[in-house]
C-alpha positions as CSV (number, residue, x, y, z in Angstrom):
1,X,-38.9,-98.3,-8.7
2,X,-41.0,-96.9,-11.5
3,X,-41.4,-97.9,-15.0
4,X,-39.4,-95.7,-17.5
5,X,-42.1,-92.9,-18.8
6,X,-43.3,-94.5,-22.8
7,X,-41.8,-93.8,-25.5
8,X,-43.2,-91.0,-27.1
9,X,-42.4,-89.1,-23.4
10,X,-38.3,-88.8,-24.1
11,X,-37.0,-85.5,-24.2
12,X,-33.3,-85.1,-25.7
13,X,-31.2,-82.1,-25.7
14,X,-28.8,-80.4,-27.7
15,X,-26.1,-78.5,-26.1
16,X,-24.9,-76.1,-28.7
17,X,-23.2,-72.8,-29.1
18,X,-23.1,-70.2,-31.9
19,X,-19.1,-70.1,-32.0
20,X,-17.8,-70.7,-35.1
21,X,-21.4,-71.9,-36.4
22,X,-20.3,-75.6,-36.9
23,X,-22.1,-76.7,-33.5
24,X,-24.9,-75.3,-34.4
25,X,-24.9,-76.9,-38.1
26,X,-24.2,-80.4,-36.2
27,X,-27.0,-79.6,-33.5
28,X,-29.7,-78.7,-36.5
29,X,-28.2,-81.7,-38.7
30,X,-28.6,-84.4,-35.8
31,X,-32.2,-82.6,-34.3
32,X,-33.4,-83.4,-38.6
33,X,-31.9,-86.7,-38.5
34,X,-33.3,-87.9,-35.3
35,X,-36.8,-87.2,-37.3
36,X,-36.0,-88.5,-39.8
37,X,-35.5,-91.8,-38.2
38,X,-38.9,-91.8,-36.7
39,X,-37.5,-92.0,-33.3
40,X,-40.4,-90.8,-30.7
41,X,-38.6,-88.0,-29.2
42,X,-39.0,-84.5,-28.2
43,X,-35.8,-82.6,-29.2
44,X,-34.9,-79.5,-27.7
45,X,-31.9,-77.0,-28.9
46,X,-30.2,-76.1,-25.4
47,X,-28.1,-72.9,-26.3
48,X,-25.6,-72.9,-23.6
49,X,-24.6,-69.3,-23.8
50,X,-28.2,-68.7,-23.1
51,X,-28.2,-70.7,-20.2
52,X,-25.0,-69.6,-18.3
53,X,-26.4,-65.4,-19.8
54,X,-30.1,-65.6,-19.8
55,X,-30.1,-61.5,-19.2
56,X,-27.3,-60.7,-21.9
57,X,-25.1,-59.0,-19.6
58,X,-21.6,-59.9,-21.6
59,X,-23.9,-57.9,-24.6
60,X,-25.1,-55.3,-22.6
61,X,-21.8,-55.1,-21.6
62,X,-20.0,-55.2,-24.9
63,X,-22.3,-54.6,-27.4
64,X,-22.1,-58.2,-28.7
65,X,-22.3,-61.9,-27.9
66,X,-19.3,-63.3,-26.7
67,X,-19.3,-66.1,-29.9
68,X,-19.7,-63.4,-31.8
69,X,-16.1,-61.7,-31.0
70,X,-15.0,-65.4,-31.9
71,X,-16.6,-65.3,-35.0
72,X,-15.4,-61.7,-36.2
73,X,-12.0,-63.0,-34.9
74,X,-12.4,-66.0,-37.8
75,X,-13.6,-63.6,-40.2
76,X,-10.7,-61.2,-40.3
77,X,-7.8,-64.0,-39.5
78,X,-6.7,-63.2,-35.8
79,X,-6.3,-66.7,-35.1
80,X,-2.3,-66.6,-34.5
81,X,-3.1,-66.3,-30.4
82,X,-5.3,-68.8,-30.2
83,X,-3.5,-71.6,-28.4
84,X,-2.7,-70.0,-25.6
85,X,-6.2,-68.0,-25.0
86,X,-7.9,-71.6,-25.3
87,X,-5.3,-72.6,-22.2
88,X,-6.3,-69.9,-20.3
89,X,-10.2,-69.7,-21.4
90,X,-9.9,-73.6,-20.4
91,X,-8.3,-72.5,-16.9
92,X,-11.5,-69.5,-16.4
93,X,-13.8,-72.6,-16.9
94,X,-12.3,-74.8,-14.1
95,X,-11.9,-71.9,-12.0
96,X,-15.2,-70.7,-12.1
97,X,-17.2,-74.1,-12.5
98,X,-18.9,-73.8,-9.4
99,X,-20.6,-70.5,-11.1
100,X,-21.3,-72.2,-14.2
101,X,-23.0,-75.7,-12.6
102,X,-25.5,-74.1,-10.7
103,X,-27.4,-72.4,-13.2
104,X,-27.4,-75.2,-15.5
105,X,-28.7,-77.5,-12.1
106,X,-31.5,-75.2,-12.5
107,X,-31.8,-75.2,-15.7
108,X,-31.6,-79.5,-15.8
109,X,-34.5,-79.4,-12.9
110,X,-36.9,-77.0,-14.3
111,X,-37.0,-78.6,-17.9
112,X,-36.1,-82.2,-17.0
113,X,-34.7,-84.0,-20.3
114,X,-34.3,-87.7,-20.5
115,X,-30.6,-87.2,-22.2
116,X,-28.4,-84.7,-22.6
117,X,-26.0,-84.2,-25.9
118,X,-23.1,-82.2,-25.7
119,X,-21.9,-81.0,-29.4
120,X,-19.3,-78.3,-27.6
121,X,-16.2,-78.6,-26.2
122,X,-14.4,-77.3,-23.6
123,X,-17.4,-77.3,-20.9
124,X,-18.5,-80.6,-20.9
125,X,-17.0,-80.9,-17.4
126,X,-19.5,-78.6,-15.9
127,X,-22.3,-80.1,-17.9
128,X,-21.9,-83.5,-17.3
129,X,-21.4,-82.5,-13.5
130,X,-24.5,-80.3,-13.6
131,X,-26.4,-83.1,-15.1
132,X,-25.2,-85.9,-12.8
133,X,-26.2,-84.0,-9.6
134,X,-29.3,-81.9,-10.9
135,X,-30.5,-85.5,-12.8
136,X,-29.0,-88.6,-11.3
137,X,-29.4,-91.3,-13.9
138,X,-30.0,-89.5,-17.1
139,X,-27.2,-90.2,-19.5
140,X,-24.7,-87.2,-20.7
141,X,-23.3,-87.8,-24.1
142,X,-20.5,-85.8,-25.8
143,X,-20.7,-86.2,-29.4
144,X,-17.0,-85.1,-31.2
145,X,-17.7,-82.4,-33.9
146,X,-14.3,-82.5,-34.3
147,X,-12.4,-85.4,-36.0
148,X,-10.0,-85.7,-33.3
149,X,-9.7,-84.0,-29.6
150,X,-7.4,-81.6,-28.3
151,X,-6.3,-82.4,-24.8
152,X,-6.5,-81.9,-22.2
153,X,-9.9,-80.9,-20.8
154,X,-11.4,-79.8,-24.9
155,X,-13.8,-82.5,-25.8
156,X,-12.9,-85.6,-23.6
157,X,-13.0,-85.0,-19.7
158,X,-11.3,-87.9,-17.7
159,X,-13.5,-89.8,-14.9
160,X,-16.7,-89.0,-16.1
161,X,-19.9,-91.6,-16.0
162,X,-20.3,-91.1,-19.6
163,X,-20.9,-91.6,-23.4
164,X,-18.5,-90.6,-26.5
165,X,-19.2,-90.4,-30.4
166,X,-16.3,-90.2,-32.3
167,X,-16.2,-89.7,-36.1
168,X,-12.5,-91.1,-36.2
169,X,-10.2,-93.9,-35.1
170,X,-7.9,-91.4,-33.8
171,X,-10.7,-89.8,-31.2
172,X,-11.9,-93.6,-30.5
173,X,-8.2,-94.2,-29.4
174,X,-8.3,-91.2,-27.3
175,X,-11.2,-91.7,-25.2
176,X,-9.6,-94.7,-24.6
177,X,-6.5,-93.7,-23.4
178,X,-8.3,-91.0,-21.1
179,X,-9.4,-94.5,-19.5
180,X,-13.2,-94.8,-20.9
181,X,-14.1,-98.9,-21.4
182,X,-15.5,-99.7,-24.9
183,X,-19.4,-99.7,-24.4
184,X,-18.9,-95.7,-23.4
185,X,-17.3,-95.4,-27.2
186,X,-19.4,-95.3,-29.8
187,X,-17.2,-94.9,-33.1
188,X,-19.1,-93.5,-36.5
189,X,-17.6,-93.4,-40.1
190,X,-17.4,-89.8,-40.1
191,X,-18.3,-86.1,-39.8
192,X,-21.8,-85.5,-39.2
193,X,-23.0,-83.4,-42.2
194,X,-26.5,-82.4,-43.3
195,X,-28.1,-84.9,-45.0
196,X,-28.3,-82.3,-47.7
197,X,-25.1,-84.0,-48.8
198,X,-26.5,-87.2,-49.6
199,X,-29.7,-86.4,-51.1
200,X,-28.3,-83.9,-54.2
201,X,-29.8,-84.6,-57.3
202,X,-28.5,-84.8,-60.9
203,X,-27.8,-81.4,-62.1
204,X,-26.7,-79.5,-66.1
205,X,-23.5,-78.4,-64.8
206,X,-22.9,-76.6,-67.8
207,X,-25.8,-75.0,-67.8
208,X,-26.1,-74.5,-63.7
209,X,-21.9,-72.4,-64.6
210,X,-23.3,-70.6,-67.2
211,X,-26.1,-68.9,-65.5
212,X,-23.2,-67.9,-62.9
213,X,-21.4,-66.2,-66.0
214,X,-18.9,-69.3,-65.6
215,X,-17.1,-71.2,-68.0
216,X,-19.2,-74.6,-68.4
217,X,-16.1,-76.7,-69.4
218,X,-13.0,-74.9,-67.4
219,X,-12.0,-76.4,-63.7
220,X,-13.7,-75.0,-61.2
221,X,-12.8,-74.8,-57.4
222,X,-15.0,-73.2,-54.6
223,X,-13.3,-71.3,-52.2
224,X,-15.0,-71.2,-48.6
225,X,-14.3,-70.6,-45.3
226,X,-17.4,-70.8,-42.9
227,X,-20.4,-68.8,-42.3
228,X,-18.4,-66.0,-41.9
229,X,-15.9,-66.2,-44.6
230,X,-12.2,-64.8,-44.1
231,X,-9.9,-62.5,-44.9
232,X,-7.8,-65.0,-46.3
233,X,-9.7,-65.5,-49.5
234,X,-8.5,-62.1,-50.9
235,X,-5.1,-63.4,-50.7
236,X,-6.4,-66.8,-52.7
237,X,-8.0,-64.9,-55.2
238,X,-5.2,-62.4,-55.9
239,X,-2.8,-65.5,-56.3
240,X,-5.3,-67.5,-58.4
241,X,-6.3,-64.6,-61.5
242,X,-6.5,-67.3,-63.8
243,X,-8.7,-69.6,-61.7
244,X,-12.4,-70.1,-62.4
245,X,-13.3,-69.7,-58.8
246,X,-16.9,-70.1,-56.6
247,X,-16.4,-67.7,-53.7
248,X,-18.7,-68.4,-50.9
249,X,-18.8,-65.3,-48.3
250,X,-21.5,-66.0,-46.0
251,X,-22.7,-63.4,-44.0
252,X,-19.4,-61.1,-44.7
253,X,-20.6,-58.4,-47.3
254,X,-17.8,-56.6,-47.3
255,X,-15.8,-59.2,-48.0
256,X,-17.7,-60.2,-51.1
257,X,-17.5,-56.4,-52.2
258,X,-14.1,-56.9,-51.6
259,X,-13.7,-59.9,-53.8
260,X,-16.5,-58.6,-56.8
261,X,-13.6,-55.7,-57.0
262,X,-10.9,-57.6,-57.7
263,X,-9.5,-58.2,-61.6
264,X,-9.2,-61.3,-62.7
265,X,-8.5,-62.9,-66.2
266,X,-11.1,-65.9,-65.1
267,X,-14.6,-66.1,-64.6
268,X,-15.6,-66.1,-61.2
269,X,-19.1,-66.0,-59.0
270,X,-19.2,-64.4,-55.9
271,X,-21.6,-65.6,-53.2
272,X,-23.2,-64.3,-49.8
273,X,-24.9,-66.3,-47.6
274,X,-26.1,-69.5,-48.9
275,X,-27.7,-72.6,-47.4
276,X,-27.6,-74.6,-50.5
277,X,-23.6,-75.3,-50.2
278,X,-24.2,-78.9,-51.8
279,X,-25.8,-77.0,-54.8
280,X,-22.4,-74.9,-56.2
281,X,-20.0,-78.0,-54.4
282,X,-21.8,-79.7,-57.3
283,X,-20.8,-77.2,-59.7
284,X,-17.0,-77.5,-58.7
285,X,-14.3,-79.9,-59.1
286,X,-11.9,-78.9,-56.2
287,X,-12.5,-76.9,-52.8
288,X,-10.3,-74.7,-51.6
289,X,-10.8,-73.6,-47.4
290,X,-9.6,-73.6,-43.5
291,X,-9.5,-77.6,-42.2
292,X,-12.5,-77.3,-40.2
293,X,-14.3,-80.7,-39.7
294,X,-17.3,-79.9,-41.7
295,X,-16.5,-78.2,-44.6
296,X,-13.9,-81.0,-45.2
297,X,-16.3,-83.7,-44.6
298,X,-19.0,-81.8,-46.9
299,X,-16.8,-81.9,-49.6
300,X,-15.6,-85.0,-50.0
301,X,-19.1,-86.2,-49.6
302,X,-19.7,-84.8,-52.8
303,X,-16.3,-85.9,-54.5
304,X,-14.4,-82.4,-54.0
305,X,-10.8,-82.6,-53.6
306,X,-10.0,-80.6,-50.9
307,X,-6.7,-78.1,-50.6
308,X,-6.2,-76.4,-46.9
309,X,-3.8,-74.8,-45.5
310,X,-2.4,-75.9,-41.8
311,X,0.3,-73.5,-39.8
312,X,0.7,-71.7,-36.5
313,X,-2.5,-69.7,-37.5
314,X,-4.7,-72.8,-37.9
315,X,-6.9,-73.6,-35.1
316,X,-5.7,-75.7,-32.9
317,X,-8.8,-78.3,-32.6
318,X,-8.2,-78.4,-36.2
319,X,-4.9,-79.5,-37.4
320,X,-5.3,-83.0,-36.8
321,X,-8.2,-82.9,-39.7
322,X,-5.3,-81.6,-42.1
323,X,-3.5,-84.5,-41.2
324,X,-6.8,-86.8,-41.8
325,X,-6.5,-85.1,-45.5
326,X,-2.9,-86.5,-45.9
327,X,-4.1,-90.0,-44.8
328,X,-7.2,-90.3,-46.9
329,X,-5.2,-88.9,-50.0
330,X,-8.1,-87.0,-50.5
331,X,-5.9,-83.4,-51.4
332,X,-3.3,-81.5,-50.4
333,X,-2.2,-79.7,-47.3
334,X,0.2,-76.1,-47.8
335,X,1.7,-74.2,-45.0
336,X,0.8,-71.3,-46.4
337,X,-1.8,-69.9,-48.6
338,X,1.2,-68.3,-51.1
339,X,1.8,-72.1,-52.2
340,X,-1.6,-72.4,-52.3
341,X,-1.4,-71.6,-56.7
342,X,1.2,-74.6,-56.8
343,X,-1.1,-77.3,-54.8
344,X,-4.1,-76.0,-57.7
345,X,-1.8,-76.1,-60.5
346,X,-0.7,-80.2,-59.2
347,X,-4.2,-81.4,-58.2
348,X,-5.9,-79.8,-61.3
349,X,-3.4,-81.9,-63.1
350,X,-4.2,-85.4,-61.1
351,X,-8.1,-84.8,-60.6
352,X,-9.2,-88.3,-61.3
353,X,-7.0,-89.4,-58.8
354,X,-7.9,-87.5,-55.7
355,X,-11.1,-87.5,-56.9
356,X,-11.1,-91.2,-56.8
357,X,-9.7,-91.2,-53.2
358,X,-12.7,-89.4,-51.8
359,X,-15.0,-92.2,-53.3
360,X,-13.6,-94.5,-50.8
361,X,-14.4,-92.4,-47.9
362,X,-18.0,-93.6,-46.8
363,X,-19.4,-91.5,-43.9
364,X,-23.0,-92.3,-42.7
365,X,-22.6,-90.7,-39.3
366,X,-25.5,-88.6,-39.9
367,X,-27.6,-91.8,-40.5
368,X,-25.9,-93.7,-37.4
369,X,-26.0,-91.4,-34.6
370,X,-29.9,-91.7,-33.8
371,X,-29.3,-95.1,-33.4
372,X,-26.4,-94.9,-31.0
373,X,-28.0,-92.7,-28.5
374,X,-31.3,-94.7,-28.5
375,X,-29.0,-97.6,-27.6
376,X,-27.4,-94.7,-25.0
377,X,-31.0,-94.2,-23.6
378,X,-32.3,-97.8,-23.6
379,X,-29.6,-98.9,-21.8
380,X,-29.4,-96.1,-19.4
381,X,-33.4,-96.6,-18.7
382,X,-32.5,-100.6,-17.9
383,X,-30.1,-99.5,-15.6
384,X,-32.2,-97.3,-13.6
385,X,-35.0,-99.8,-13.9
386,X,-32.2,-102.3,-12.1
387,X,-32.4,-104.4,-15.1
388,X,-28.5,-103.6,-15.5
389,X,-25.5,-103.6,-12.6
390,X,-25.1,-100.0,-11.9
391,X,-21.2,-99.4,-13.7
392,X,-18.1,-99.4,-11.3
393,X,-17.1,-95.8,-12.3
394,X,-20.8,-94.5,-11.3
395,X,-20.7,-96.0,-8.1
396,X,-17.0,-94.7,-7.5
397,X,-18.3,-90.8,-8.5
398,X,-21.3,-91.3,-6.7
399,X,-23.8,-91.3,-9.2
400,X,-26.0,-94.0,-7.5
């Protein structure tokens, strides 16, 4: 048997996908952090769409990518159906696995990484099978960008030889109970968020509103919904005229012509796409938004008060994090974005308090993660080394 390669040899990939742009965010934010922490790797972003497409025929097809019709979906609100298409996209994937492993066998052989990182959900049953046949002995990992999973067969797949992150207690129970032992959990204090977050600097609010044409001294709450905005925010804005509002569009320009239109007896500042999010969170004192994972996380980082709104339309993956909003105290959860007004109107009223509630969330998943998977690697290395008993589980799937 031969000594593990040094060091500075390891390759690490990223599984990522461009739906919904969080996975992406989470791929880029862990790829900076793993620099940052002076690990020796080479990283490598492994665009799965890519992979399984490498000729674009669903866009020569269509005329787009297929995460793009996801994210124009998210953009204009058509989310009411999406339970039931994620059963039956989850029921394509099984059925056509054998279609889907092979290229990624392939893909695993000609490029030959020392681990693998899932960030995605949903297909991490053909990926840890393409990488457990293609690459015996490299460890697959599945890091949870989601606070909590939505099973079956989303982000934790049953009898697999491998490794889970989880940013919550409620996704640590879970892998449990889909029969994982403890050293194949790995349980952070949060979110993973850009470490954009934690490195903000002191700012002049009052004179960073006023060169927005804001109010320096009237509450402010920032209204955002993803890189690709939402229909939805009309609505808020309509309902909120009175409002000093932050309106963060993304990359939907006619939604922030849309909004610019609109009258309104408050200030307000309309934004297109920005990367410097931290920047106006700073300039708010509430956030306003869909519950997704990392928009939630990213604003209680920064002390925000959060109010979301969680119904039949939310997605599925990401009710439980409106739940995680009612537990932390950290702001208020509507079932519809006409009550929205009411929840402003109440937590503009008990600020201190919510705001107080965020300061006792402490996430440093960011910071923790590079750690965790050098222990992953490490100890997968040993193993193959025979320093380390080869784990029941492998030897009952075969991965010997």
């Amino acid at each position: 048997m031969t000594n593990p390669p040094p060091a500075a040899h390891r390759t690490v990939d990223l599984v990522y996908f461009n739906a919904g742009g969080g996975h992406r965010a989470s791929a880029l934010a862990l790829e900076a952090a793993i620099q940052r922490a002076g690990l020796p790797w080479t990283v490598r972003l492994v665009n799965l769409r890519e992979v399984l497409d490498p000729n674009d025929g669903f866009r020569k097809l269509t005329g787009m990518d297929p995460e793009d019709v996801y994210n124009k979906r998210l953009a204009r609100g058509w989310t009411l159906g999406l339970t039931h298409e994620l059963k039956v996209l989850q029921a394509v994937i099984r059925w056509a696995k054998p279609k889907l492993v092979r290229p990624l066998q392939q893909h695993w052989l000609a490029t030959e990484p020392d681990m693998v990182v899932s960030l995605i959900p949903n297909f991490n049953r053909s990926l840890y099978e393409s990488v457990a046949t293609a690459l015996p002995g490299v460890p697959y990992v599945t890091v949870l960008t989601d606070l909590a999973d939505h099973p079956p067969h989303f982000w934790i797949e049953k009898g697999q030889d491998q490794y889970f992150v989880c940013g919550s207690t409620k996704a640590v129970q879970q892998a449990r109970a889909a029969g994982y032992a403890q050293d194949r959990i790995h349980a952070t204090s949060g979110m993973m968020i850009r470490s954009a977050f934690y490195e903000t600097q002191p700012i002049d609010r009052a004179e960073e509103r006023r060169r927005l044409g804001l109010d320096p001294d009237r509450p402010t709450g920032l209204v955002l919904f993803g890189g690709q905005g939402s229909k939805a925010m009309i609505g808020i804005a309509k309902r909120l005229p009175d409002m000093q509002l932050i309106l963060a569009c993304g990359h939907n320009e006619s939604l922030a012509k849309a909004l610019r239109a609109l009258p309104a007896q408050a200030p307000r500042a309309v934004l297109g796409f920005t990367p410097d999010v931290a920047h106006y969170m700073q300039l708010s004192d509430f956030f306003i938004g869909k519950p997704g994972p990392g928009s939630v996380s990213e604003a209680v980082q920064l002390h925000l008060p959060v109010i979301v709104v969680c119904n039949s339309w939310t997605l599925p993956q990401e009710r439980y994090n409106a739940q995680w909003v009612r537990e932390q105290g950290v702001g208020m959860v509507r079932s519809s974005y006409a009550k929205v007004p009411g929840a402003v109107e109440e937590l503009v009223r008990d600020l201190d308090r919510y705001r107080a509630a965020t300061r006792k969330v402490h996430n440093r998943a960011v910071f923790e993660i590079p750690g965790i998977l050098q222990g992953i690697l490490t100890q997968a290395e040993a193993r193959v080394a025979g320093e380390l008993p080869i784990p029941e589980a492998a030897v009952l799937s075969g991965q010997r």
